[in-house]
mmJSON file of the N, C-alpha and C atoms, coordinates in Angstrom:
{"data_MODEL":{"atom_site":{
"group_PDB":["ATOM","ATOM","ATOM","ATOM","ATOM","ATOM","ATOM","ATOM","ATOM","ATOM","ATOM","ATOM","ATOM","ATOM","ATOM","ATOM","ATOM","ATOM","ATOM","ATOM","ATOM","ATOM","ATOM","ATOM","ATOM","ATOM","ATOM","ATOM","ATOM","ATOM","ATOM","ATOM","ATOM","ATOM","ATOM","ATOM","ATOM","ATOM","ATOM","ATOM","ATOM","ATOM","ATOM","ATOM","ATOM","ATOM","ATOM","ATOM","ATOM","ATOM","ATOM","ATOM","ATOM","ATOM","ATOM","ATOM","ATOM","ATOM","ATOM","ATOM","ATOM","ATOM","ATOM","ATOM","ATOM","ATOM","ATOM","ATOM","ATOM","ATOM","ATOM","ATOM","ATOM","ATOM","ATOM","ATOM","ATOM","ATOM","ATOM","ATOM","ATOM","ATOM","ATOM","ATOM","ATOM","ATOM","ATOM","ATOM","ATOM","ATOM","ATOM","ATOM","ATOM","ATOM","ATOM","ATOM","ATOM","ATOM","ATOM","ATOM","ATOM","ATOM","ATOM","ATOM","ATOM","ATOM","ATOM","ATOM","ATOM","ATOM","ATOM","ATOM","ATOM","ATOM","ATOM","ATOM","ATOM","ATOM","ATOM","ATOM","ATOM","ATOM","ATOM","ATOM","ATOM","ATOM","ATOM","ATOM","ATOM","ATOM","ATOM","ATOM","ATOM","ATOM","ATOM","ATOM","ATOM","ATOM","ATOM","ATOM","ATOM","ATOM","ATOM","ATOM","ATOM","ATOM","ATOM","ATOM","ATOM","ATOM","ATOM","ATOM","ATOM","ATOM","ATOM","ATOM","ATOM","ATOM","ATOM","ATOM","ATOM","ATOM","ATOM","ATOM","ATOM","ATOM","ATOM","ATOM","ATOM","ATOM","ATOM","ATOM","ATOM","ATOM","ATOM","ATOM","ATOM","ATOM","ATOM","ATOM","ATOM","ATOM","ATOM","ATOM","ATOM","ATOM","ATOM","ATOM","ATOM","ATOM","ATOM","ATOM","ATOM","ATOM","ATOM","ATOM","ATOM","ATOM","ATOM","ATOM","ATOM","ATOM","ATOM","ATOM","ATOM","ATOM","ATOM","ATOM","ATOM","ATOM","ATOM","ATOM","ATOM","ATOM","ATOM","ATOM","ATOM","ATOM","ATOM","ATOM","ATOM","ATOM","ATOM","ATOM","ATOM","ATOM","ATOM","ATOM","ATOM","ATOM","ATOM","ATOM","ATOM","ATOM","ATOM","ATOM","ATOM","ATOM","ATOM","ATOM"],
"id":[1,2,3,4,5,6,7,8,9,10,11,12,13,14,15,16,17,18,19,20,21,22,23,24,25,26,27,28,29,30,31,32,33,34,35,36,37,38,39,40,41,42,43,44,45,46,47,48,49,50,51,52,53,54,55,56,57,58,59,60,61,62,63,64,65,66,67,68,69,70,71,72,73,74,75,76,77,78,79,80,81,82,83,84,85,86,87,88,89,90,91,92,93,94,95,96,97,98,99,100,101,102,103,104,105,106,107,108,109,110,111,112,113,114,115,116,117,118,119,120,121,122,123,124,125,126,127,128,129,130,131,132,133,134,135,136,137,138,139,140,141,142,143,144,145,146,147,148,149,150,151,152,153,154,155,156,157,158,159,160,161,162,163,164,165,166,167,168,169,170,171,172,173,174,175,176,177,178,179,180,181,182,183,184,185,186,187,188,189,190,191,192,193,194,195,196,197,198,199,200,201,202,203,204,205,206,207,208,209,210,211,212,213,214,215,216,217,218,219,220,221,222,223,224,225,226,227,228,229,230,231,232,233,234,235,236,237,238,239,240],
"type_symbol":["N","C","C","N","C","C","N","C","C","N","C","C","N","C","C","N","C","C","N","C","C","N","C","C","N","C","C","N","C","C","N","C","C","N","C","C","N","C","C","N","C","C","N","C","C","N","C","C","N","C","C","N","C","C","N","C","C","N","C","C","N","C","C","N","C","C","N","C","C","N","C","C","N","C","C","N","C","C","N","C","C","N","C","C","N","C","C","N","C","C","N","C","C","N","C","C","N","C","C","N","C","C","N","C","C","N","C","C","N","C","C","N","C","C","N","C","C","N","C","C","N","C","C","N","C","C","N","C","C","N","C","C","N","C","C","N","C","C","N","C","C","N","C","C","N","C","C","N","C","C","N","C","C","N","C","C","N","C","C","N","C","C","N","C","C","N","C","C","N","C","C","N","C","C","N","C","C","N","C","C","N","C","C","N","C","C","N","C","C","N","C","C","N","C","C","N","C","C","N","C","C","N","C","C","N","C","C","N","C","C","N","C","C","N","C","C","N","C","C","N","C","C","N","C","C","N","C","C","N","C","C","N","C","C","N","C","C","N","C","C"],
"label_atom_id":["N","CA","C","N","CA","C","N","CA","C","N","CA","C","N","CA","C","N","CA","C","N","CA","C","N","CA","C","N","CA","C","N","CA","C","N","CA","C","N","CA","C","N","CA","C","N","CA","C","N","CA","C","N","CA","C","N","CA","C","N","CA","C","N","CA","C","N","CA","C","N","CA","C","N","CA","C","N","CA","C","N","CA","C","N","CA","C","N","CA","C","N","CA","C","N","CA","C","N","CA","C","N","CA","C","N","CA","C","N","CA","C","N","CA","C","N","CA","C","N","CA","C","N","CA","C","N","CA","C","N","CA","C","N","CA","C","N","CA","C","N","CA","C","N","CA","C","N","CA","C","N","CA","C","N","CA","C","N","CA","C","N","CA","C","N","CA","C","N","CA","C","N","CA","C","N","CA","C","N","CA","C","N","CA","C","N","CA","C","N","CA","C","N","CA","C","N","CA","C","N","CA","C","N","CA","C","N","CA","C","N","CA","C","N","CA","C","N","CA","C","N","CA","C","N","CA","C","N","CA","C","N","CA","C","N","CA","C","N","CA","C","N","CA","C","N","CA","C","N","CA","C","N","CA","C","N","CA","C","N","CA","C","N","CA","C","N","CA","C","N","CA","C","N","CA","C","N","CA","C"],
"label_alt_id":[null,null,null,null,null,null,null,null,null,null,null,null,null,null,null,null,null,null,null,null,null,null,null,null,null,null,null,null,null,null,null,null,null,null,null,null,null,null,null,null,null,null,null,null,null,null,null,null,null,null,null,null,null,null,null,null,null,null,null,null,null,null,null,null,null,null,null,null,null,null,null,null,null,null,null,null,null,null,null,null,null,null,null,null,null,null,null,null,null,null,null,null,null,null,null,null,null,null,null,null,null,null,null,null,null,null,null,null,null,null,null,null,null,null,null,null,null,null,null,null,null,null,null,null,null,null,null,null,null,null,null,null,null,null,null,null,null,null,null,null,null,null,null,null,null,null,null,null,null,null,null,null,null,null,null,null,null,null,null,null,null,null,null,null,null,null,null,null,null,null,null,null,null,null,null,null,null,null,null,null,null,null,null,null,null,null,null,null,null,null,null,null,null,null,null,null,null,null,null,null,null,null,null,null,null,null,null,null,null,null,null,null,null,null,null,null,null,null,null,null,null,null,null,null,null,null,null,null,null,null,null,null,null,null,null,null,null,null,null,null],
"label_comp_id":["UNK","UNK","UNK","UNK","UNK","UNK","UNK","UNK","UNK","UNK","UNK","UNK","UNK","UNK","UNK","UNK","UNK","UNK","UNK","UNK","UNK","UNK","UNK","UNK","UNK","UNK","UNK","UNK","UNK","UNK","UNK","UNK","UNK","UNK","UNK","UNK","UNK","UNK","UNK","UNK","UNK","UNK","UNK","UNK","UNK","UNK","UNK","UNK","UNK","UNK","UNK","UNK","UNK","UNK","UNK","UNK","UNK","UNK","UNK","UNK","UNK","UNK","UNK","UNK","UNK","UNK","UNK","UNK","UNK","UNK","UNK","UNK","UNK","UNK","UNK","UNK","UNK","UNK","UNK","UNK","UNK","UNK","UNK","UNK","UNK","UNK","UNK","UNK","UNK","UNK","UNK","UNK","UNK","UNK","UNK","UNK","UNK","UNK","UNK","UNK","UNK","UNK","UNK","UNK","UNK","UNK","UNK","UNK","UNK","UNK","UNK","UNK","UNK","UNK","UNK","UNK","UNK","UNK","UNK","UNK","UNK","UNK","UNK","UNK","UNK","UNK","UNK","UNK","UNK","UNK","UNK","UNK","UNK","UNK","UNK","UNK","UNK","UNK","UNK","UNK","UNK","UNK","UNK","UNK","UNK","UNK","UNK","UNK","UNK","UNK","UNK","UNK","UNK","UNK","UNK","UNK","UNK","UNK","UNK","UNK","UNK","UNK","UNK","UNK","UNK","UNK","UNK","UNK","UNK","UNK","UNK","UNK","UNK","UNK","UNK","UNK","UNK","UNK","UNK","UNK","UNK","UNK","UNK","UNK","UNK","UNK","UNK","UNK","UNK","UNK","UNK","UNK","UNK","UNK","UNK","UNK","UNK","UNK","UNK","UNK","UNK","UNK","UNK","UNK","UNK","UNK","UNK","UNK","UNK","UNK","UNK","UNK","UNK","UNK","UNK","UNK","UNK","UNK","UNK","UNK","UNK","UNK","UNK","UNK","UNK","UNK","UNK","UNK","UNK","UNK","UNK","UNK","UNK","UNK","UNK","UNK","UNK","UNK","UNK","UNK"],
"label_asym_id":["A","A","A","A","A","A","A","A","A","A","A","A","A","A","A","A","A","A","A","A","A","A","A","A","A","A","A","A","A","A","A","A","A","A","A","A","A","A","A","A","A","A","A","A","A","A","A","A","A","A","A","A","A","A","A","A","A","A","A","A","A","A","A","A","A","A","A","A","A","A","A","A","A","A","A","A","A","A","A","A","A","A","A","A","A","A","A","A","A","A","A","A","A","A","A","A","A","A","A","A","A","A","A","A","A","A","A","A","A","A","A","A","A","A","A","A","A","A","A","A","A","A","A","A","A","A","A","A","A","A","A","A","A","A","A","A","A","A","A","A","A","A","A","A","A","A","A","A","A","A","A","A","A","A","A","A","A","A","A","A","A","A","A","A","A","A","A","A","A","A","A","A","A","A","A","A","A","A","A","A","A","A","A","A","A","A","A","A","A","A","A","A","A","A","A","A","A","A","A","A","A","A","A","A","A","A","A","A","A","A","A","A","A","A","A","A","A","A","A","A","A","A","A","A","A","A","A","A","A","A","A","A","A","A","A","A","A","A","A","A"],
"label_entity_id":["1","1","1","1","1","1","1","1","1","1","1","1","1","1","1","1","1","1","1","1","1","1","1","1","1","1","1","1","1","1","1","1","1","1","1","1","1","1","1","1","1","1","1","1","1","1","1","1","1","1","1","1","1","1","1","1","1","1","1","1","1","1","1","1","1","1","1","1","1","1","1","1","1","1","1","1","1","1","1","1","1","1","1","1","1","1","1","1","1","1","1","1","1","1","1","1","1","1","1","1","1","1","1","1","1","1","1","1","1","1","1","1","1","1","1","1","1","1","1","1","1","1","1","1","1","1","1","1","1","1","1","1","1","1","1","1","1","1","1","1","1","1","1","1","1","1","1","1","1","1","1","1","1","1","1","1","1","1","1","1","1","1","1","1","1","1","1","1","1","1","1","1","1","1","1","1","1","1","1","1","1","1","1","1","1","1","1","1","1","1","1","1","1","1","1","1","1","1","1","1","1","1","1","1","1","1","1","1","1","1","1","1","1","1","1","1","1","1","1","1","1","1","1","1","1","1","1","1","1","1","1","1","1","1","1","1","1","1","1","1"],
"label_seq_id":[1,1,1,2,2,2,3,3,3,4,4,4,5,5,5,6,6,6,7,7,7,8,8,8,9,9,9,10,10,10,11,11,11,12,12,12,13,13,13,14,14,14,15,15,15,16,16,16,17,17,17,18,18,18,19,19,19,20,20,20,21,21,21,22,22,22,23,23,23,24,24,24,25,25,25,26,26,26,27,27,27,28,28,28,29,29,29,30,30,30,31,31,31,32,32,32,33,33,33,34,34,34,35,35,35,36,36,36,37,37,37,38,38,38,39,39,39,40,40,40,41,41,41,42,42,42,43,43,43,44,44,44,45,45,45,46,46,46,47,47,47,48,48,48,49,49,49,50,50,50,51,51,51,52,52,52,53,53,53,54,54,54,55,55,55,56,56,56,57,57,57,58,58,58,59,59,59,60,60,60,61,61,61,62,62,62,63,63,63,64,64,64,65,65,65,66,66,66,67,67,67,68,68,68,69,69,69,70,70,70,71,71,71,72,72,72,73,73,73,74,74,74,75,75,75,76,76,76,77,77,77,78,78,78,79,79,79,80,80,80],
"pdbx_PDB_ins_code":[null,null,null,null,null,null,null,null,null,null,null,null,null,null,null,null,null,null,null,null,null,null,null,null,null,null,null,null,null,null,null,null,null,null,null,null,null,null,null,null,null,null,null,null,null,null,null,null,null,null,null,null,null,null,null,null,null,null,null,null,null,null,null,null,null,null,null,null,null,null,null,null,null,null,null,null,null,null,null,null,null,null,null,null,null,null,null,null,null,null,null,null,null,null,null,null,null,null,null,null,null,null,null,null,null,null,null,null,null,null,null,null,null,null,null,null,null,null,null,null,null,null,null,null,null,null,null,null,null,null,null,null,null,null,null,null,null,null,null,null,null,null,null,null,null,null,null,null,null,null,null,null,null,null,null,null,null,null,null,null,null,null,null,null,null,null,null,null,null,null,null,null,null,null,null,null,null,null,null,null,null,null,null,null,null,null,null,null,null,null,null,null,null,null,null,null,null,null,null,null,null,null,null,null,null,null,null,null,null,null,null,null,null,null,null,null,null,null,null,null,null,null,null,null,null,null,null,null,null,null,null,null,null,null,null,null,null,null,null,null],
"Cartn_x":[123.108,124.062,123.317,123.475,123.254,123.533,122.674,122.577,123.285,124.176,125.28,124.311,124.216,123.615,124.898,124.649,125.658,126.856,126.07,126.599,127.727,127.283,128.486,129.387,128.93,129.892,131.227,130.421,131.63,132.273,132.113,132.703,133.718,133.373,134.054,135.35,134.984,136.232,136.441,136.289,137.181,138.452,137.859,138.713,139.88,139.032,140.331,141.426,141.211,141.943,142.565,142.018,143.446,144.818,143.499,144.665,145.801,145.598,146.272,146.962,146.702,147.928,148.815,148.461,149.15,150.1,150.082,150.786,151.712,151.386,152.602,152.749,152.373,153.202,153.627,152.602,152.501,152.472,152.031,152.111,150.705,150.383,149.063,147.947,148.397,148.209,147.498,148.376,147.971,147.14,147.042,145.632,144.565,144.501,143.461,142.469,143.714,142.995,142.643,143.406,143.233,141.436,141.787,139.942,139.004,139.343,138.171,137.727,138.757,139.162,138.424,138.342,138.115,136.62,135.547,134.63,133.84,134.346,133.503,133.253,134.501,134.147,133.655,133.569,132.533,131.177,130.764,129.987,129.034,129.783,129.325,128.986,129.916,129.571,128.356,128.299,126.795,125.909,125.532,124.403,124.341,125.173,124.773,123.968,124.861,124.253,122.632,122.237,121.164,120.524,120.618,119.795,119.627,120.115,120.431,118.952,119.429,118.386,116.906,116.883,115.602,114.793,115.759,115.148,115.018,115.961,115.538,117.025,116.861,117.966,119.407,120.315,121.557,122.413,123.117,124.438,125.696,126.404,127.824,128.559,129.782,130.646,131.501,131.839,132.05,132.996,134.305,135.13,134.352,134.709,134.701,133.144,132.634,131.273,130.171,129.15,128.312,126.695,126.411,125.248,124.035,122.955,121.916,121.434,121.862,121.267,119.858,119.055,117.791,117.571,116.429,116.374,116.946,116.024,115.815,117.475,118.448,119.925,120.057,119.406,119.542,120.527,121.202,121.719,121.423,121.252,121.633,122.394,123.12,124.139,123.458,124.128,123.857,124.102,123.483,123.993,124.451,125.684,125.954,125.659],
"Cartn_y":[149.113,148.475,147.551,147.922,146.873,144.83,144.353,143.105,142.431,141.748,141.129,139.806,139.833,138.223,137.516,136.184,135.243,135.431,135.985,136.473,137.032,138.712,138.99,138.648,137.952,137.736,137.066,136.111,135.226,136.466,137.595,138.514,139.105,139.459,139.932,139.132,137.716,136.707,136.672,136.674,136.19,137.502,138.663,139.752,139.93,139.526,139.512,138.452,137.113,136.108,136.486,136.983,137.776,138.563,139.54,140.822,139.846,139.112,137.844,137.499,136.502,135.917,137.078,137.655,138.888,139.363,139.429,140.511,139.428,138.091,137.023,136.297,135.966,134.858,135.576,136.238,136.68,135.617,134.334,133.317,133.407,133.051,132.904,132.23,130.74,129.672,129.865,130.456,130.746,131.702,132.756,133.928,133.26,132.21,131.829,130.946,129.93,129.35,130.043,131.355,131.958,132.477,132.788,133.657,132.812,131.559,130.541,130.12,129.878,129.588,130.882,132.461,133.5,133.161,132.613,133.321,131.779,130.688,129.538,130.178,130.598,130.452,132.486,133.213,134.421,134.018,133.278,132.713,131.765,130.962,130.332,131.217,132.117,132.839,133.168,134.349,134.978,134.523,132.903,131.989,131.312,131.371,131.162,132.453,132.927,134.489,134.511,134.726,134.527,133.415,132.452,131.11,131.689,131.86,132.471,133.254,134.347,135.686,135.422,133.959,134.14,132.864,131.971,130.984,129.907,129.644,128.377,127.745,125.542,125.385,125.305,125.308,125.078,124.294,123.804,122.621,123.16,122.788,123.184,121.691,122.2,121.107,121.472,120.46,120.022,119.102,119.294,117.681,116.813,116.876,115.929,115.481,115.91,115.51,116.591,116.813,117.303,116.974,118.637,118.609,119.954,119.67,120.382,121.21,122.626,123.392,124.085,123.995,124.238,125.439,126.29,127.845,128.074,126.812,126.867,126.584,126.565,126.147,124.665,123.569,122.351,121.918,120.753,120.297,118.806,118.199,116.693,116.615,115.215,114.93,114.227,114.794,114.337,113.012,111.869,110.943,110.745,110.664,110.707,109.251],
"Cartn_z":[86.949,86.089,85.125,84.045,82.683,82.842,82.635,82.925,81.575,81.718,80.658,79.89,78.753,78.811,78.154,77.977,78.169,76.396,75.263,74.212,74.758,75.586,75.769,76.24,77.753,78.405,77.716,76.704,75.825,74.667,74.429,73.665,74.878,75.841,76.721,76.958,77.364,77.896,76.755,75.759,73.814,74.087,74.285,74.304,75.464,76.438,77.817,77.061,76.76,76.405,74.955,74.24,73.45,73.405,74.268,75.075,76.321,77.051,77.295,76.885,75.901,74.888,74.178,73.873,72.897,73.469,74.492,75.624,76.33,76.369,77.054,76.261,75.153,74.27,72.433,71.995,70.637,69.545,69.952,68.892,68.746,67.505,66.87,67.469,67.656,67.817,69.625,70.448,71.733,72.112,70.551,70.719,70.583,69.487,68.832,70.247,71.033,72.355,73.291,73.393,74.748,74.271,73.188,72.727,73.234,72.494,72.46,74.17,74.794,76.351,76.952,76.771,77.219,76.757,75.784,75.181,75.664,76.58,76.615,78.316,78.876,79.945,80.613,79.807,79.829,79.397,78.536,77.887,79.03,79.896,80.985,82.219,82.659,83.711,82.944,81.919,81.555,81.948,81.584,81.598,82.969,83.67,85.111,85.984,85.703,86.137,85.949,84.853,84.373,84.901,85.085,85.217,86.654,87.855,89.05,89.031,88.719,88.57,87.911,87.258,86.464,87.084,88.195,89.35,88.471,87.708,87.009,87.257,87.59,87.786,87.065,87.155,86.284,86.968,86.085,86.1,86.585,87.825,88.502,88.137,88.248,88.532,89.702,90.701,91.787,91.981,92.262,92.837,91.779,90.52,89.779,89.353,89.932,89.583,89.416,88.557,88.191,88.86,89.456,90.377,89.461,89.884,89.326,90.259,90.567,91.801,91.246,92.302,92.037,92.813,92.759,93.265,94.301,95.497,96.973,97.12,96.503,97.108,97.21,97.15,97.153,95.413,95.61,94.478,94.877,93.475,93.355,92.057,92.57,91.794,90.392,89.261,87.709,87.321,87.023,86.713,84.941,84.516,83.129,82.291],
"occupancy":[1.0,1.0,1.0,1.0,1.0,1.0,1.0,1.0,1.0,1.0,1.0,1.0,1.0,1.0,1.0,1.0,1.0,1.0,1.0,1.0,1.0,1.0,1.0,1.0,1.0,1.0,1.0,1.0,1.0,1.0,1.0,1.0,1.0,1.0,1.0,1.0,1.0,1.0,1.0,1.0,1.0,1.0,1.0,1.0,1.0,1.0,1.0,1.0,1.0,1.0,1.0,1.0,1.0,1.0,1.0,1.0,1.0,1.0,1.0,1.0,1.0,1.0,1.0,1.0,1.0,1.0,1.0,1.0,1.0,1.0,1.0,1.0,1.0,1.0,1.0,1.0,1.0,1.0,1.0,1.0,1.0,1.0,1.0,1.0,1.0,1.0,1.0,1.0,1.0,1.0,1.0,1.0,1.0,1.0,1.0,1.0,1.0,1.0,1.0,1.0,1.0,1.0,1.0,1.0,1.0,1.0,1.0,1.0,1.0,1.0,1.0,1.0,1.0,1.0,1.0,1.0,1.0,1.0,1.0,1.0,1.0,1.0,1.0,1.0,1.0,1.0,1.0,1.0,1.0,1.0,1.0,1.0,1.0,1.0,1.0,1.0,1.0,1.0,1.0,1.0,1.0,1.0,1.0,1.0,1.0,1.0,1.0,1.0,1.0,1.0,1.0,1.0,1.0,1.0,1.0,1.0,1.0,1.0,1.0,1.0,1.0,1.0,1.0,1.0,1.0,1.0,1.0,1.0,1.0,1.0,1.0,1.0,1.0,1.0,1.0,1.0,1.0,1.0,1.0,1.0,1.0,1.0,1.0,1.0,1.0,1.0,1.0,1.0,1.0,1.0,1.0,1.0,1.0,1.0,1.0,1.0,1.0,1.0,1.0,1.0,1.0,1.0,1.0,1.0,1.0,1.0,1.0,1.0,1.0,1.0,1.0,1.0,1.0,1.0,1.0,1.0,1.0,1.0,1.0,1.0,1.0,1.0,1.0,1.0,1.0,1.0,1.0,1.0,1.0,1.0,1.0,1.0,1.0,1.0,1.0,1.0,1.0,1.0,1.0,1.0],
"B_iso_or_equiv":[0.0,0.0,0.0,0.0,0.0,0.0,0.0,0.0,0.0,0.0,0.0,0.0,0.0,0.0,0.0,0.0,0.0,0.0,0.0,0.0,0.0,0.0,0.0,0.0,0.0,0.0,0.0,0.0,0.0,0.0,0.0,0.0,0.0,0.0,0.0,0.0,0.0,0.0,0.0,0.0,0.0,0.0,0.0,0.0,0.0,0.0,0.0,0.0,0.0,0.0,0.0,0.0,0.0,0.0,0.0,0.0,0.0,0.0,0.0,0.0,0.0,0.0,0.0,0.0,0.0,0.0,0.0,0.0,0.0,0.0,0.0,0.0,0.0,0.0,0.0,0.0,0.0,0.0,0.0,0.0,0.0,0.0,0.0,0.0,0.0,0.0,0.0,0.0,0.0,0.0,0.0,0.0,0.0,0.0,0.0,0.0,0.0,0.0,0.0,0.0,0.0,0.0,0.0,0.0,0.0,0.0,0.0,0.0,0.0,0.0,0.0,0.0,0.0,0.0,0.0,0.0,0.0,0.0,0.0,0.0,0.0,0.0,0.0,0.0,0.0,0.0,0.0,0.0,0.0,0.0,0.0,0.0,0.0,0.0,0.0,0.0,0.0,0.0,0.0,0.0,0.0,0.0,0.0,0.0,0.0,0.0,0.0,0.0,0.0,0.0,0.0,0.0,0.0,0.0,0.0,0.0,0.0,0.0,0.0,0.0,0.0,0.0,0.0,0.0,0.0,0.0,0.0,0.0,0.0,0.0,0.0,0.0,0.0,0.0,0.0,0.0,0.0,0.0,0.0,0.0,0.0,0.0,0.0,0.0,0.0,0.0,0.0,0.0,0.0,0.0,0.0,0.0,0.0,0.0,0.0,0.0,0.0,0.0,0.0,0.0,0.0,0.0,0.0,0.0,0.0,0.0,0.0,0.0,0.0,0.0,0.0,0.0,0.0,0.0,0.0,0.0,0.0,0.0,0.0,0.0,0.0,0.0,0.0,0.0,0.0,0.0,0.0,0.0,0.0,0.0,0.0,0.0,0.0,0.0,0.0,0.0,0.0,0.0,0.0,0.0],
"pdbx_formal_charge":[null,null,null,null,null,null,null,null,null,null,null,null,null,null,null,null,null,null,null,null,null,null,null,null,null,null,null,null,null,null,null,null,null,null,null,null,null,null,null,null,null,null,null,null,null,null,null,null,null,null,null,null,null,null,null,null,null,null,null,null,null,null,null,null,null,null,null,null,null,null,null,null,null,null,null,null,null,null,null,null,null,null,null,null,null,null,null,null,null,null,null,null,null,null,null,null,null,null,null,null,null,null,null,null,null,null,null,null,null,null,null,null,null,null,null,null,null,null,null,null,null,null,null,null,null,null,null,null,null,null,null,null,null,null,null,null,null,null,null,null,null,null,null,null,null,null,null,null,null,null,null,null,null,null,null,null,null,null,null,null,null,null,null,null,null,null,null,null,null,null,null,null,null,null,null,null,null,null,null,null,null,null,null,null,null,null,null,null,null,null,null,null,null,null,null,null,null,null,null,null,null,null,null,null,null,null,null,null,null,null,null,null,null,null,null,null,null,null,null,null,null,null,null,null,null,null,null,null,null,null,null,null,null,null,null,null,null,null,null,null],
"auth_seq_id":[1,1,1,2,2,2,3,3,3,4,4,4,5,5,5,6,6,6,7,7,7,8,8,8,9,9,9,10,10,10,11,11,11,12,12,12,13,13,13,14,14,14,15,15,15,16,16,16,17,17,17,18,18,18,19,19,19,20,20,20,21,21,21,22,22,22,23,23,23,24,24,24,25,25,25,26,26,26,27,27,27,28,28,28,29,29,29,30,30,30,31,31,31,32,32,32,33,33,33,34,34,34,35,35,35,36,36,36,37,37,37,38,38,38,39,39,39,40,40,40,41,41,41,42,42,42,43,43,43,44,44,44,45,45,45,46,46,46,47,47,47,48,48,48,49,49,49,50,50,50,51,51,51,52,52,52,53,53,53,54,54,54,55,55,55,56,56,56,57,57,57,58,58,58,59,59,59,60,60,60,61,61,61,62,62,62,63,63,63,64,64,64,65,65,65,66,66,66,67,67,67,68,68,68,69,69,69,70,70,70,71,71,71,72,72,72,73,73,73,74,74,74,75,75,75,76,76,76,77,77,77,78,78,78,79,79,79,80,80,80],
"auth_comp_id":["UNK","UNK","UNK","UNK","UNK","UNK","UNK","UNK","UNK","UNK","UNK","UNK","UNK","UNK","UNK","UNK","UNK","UNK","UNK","UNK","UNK","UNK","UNK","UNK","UNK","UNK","UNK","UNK","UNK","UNK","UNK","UNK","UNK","UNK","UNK","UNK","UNK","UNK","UNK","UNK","UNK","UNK","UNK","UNK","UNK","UNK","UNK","UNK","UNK","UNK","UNK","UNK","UNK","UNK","UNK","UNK","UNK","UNK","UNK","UNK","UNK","UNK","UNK","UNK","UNK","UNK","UNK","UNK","UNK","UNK","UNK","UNK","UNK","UNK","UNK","UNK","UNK","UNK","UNK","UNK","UNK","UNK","UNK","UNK","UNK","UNK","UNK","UNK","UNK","UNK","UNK","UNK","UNK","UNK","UNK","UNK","UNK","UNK","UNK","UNK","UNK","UNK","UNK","UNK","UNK","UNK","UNK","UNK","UNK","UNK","UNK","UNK","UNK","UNK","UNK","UNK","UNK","UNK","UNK","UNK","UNK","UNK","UNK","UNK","UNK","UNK","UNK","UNK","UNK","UNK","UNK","UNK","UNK","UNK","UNK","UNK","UNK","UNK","UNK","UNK","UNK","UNK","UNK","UNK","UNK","UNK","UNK","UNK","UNK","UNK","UNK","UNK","UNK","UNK","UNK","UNK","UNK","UNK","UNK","UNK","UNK","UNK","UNK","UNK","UNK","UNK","UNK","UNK","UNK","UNK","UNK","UNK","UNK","UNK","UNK","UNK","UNK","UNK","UNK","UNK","UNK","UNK","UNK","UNK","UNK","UNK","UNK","UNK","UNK","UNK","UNK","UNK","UNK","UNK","UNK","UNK","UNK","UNK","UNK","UNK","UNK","UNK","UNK","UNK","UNK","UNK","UNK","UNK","UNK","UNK","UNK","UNK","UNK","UNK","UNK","UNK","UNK","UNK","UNK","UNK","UNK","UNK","UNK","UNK","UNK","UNK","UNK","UNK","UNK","UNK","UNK","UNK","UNK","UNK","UNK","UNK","UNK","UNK","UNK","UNK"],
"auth_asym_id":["A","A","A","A","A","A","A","A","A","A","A","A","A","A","A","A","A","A","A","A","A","A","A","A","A","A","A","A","A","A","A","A","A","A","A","A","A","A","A","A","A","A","A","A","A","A","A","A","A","A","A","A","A","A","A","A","A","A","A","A","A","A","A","A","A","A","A","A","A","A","A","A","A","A","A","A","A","A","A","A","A","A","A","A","A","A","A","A","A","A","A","A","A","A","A","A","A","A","A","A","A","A","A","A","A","A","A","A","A","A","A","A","A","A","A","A","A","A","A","A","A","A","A","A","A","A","A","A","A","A","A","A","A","A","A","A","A","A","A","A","A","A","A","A","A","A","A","A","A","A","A","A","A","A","A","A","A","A","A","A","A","A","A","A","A","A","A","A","A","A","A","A","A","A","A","A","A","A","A","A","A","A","A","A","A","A","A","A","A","A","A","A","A","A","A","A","A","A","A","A","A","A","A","A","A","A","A","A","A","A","A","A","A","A","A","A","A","A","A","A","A","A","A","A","A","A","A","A","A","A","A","A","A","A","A","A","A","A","A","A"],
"auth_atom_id":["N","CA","C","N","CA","C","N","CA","C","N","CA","C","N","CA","C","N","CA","C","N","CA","C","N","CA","C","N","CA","C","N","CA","C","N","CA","C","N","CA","C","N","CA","C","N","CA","C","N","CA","C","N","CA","C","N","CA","C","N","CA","C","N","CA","C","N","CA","C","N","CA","C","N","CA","C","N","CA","C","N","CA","C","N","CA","C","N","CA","C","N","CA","C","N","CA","C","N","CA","C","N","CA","C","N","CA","C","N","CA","C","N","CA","C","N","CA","C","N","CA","C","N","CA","C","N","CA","C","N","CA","C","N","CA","C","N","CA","C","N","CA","C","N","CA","C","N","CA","C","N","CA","C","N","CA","C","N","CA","C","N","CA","C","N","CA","C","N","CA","C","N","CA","C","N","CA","C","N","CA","C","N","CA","C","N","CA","C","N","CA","C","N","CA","C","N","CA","C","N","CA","C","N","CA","C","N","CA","C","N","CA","C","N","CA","C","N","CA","C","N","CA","C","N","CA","C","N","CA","C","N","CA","C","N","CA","C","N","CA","C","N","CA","C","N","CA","C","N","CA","C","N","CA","C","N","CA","C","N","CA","C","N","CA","C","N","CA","C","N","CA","C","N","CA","C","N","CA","C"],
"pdbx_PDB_model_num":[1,1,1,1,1,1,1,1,1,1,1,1,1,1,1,1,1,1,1,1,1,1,1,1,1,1,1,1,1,1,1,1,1,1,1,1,1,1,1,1,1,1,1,1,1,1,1,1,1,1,1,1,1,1,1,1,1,1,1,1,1,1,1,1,1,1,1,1,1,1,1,1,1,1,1,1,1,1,1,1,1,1,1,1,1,1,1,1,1,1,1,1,1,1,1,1,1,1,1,1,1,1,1,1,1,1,1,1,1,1,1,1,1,1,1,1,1,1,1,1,1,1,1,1,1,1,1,1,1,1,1,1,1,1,1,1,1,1,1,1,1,1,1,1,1,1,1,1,1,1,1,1,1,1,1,1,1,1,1,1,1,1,1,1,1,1,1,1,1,1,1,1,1,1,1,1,1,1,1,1,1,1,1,1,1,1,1,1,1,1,1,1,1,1,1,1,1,1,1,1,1,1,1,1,1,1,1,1,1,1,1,1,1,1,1,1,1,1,1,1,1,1,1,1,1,1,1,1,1,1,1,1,1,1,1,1,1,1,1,1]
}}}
């Protein structure tokens, strides 16, 4: 199977979240968010995915708070 990078993934969720809105509301206004809403968070899966597979750490959010998981499975918490 073909490895997604994070571009698509956010083309992918832009498209689910159209076909979405289109199909339960038909207002403009709710295609235009559902896309944007579909293409941040395909866009995020992609790049986790990736960060995962390539052993480098990335940023989760958690009960409100933001942790940095590192290869070995350990996280510490982000201070903002």
């Amino acid at each position: 199977m073909k490895k997604l990078h994070a571009g698509e993934g956010a083309l992918i969720g832009a498209a689910v979240g159209i076909a979405v809105a289109a199909s339960v509301s038909g207002k403009r206004n709710a295609v235009i968010i559902s896309a944007l809403a579909g293409a941040v968070i395909g866009g995020a899966i992609g790049a986790q995915v990736r960060a995962k597979g390539n052993r480098i750490p990335y940023i989760v959010a958690d009960s409100g708070s933001l942790f940095k998981v590192y290869p070995d499975g350990s996280r510490r918490k982000v201070r903002i």
